[in-house]
C-alpha distance (Angstrom), angle and dihedral (degrees) to the residues before:
residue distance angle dihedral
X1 . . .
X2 3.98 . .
X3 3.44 116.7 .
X4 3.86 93.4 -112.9
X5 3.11 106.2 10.9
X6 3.96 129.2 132.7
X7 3.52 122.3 -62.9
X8 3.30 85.1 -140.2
X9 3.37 108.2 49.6
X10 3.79 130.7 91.7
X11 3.74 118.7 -42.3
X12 4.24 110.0 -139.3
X13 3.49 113.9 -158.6
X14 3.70 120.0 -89.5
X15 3.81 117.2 -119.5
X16 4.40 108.9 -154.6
X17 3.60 106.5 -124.8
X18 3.76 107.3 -115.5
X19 3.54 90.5 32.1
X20 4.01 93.6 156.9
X21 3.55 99.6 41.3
X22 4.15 86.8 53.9
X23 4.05 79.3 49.6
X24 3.36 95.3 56.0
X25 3.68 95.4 48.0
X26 3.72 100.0 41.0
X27 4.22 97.0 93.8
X28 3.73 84.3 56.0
X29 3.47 130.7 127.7
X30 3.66 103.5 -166.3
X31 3.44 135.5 33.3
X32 4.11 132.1 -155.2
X33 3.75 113.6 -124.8
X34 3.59 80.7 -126.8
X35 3.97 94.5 55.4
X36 3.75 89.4 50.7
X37 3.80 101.8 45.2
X38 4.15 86.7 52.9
X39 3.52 94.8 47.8
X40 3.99 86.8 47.1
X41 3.73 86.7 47.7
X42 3.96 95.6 46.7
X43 3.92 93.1 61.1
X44 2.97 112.1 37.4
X45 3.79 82.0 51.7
X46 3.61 86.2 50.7
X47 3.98 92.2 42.8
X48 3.78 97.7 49.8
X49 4.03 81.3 59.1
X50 3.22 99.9 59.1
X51 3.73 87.5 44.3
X52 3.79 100.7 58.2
X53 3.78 91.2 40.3
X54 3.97 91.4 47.7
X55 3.60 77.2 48.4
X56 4.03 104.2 52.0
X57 3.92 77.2 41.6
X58 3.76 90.3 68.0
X59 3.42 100.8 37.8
X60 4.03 89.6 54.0
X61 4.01 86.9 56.9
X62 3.86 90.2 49.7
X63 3.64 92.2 53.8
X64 3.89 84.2 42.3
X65 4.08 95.0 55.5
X66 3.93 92.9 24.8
X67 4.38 84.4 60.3
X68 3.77 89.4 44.4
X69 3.88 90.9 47.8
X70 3.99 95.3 48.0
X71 4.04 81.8 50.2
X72 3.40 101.3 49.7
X73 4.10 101.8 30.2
X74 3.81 100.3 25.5
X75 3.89 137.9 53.4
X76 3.82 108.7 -44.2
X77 4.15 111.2 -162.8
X78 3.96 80.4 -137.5
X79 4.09 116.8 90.7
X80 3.79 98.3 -144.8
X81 4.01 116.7 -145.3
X82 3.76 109.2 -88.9
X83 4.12 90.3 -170.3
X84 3.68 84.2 104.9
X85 3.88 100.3 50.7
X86 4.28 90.9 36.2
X87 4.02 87.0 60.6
X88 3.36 95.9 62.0
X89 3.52 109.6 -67.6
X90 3.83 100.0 163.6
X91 4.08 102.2 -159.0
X92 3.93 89.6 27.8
X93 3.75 101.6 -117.6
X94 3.43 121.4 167.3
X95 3.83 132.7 173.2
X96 4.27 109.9 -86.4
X97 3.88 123.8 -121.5
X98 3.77 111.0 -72.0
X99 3.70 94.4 -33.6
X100 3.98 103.7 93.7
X101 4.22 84.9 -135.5
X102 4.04 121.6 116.2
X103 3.49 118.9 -108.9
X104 3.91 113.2 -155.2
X105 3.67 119.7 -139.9
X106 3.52 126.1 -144.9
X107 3.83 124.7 -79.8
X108 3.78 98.1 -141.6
X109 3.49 119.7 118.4
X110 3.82 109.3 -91.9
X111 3.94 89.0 -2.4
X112 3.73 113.4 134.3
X113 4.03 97.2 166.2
X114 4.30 111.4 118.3
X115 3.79 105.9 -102.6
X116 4.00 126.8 -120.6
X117 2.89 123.5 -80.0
X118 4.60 115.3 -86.4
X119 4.00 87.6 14.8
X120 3.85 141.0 73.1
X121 4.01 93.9 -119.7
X122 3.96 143.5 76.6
X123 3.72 119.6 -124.7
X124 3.66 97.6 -95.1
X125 4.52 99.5 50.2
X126 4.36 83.9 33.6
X127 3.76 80.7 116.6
X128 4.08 91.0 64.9
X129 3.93 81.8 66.8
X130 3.95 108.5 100.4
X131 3.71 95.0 -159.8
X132 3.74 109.1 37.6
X133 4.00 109.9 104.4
X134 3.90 100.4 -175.2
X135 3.74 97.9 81.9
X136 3.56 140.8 65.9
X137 3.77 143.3 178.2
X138 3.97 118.1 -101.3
X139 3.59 107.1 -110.9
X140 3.79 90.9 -150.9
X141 4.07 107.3 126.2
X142 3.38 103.2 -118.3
X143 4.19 90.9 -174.4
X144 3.99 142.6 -1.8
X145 3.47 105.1 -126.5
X146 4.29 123.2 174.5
X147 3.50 90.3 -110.1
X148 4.03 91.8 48.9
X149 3.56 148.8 -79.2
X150 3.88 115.6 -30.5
X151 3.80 98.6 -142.1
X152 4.35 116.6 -144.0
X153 3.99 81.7 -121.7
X154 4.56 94.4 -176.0
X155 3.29 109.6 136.9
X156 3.53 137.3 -93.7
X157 3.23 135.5 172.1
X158 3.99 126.9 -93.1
X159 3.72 98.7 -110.6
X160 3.99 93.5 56.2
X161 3.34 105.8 108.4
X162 3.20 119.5 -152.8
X163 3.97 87.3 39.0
X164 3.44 102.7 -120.7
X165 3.95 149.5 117.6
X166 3.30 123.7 -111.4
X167 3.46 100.9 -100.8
X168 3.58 95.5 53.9
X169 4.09 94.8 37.9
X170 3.74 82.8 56.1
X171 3.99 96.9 51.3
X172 3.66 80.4 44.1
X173 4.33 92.5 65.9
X174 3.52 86.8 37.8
X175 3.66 95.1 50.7
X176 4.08 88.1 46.5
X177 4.31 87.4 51.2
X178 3.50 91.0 54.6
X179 4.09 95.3 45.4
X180 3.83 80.5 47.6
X181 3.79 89.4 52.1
X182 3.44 91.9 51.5
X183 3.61 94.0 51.5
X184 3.80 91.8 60.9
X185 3.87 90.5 -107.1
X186 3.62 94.4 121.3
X187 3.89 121.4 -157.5
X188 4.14 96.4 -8.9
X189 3.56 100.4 157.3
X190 4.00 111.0 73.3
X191 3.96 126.6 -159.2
X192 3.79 89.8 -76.2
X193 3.53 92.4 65.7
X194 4.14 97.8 -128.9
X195 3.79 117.8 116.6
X196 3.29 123.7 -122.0
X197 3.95 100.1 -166.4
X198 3.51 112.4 106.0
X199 3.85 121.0 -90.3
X200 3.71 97.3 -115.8
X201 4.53 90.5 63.0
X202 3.47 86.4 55.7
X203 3.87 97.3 46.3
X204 3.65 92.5 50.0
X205 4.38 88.6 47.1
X206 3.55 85.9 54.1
X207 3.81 99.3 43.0
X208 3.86 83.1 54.4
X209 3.85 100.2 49.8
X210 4.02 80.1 50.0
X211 3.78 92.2 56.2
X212 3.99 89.7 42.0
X213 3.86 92.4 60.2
X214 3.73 93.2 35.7
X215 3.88 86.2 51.5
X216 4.18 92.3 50.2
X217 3.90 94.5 44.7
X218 3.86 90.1 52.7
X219 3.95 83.2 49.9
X220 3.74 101.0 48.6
X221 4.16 86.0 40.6
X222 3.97 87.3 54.5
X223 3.62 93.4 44.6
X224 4.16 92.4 51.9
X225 4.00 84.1 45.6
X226 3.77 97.0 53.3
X227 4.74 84.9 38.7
X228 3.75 80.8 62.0
């Protein structure tokens, strides 16, 4: 097996280290503690190897498939031709970079971006797509209009939780350092980003930002009442 080779490639077979020595002792009866421990010792020495150069093996071909997927899926530093799509190429295909493959573009309106990979759509119109169920739209209010709150809606995958983007997840931990602040907690939230105030000081902050929004929509509805 080389070192770093392919995970794919070619398996030789694996010779046991101490191979003649375990000869030698196979017609025995009896074994030493000793004799058993070593042997023990010997392959899983020899076995743990295998496993972290199996393992550096794998990794190699990720790196191998996850370059060829950022090439072919994500932003190439090559503009390809786009005579083929502008001449009424319906679904925008054109041939990829060097690879002889077709790379789809996306189907949004104006969009121009290669789409992900098994769908019709880049990363930031993937919500356009009917049937994908990875993605969801950051609930983060982006703006308080009369009719209602205009929600951030980027995507973000399912497992985020809270559902936002970055941006807003970070204005979120710095909006939660500044209640802190205010509370006379000082700096509680260390590099690692996980509190360590108790849970009940950050109930009661976010019971009173509650009550401060409850308390301005009753005022703004009371104001449009009195308008009237």
């Amino acid at each position: 097996m080389d070192e770093l080779g392919s995970a794919s490639s070619p398996q030789l077979p694996v010779t046991v280290d101490g191979a003649e020595e375990d000869a030698a002792l196979a017609k025995s009866l009896f074994l030493t503690r000793k004799e058993v421990i070593q042997r023990r010792l010997r392959r899983v020495r020899q076995l743990r190897r295998c496993y972290r150069t199996h393992y550096w093996a794998l990794l190699e071909e990720l790196r191998s498939k996850y370059r060829d997927y950022s090439w072919t899926y994500g932003k190439s530093p090559f503009k390809e031709d786009n005579n083929e799509s502008e001449n009424g190429n319906p679904n925008g295909v054109v041939n990829g970079v060097g690879g002889g493959e077709d790379v789809v573009r996306c189907r949004f309106s104006g969009c121009k971006t290669k789409a992900m990979a098994m769908t019709q759509y880049c990363h930031a119109h993937i919500l356009s797509d009917s049937k994908q169920k990875l993605y969801q739209g950051c609930r983060a209010v982006a703006k308080n209009l009369p009719t209602g709150p205009s929600f951030c809606n980027k995507p973000v995958l399912k497992s985020v939780v809270p559902a936002a983007c970055p941006t807003h997840h970070q204005f979120g931990e710095r909006c939660l350092a500044r209640a802190l602040r205010r509370a006379g907690l000082g700096n509680a939230i260390p590099n690692n980003r996980k509190p360590t105030v108790k849970l009940h000081v950050v109930v009661s902050e976010f019971v009173h930002q509650i009550q401060k929004q409850r308390k301005l929509a009753l005022k703004e509805t009371a104001l449009k009442v009195e308008t009237e």
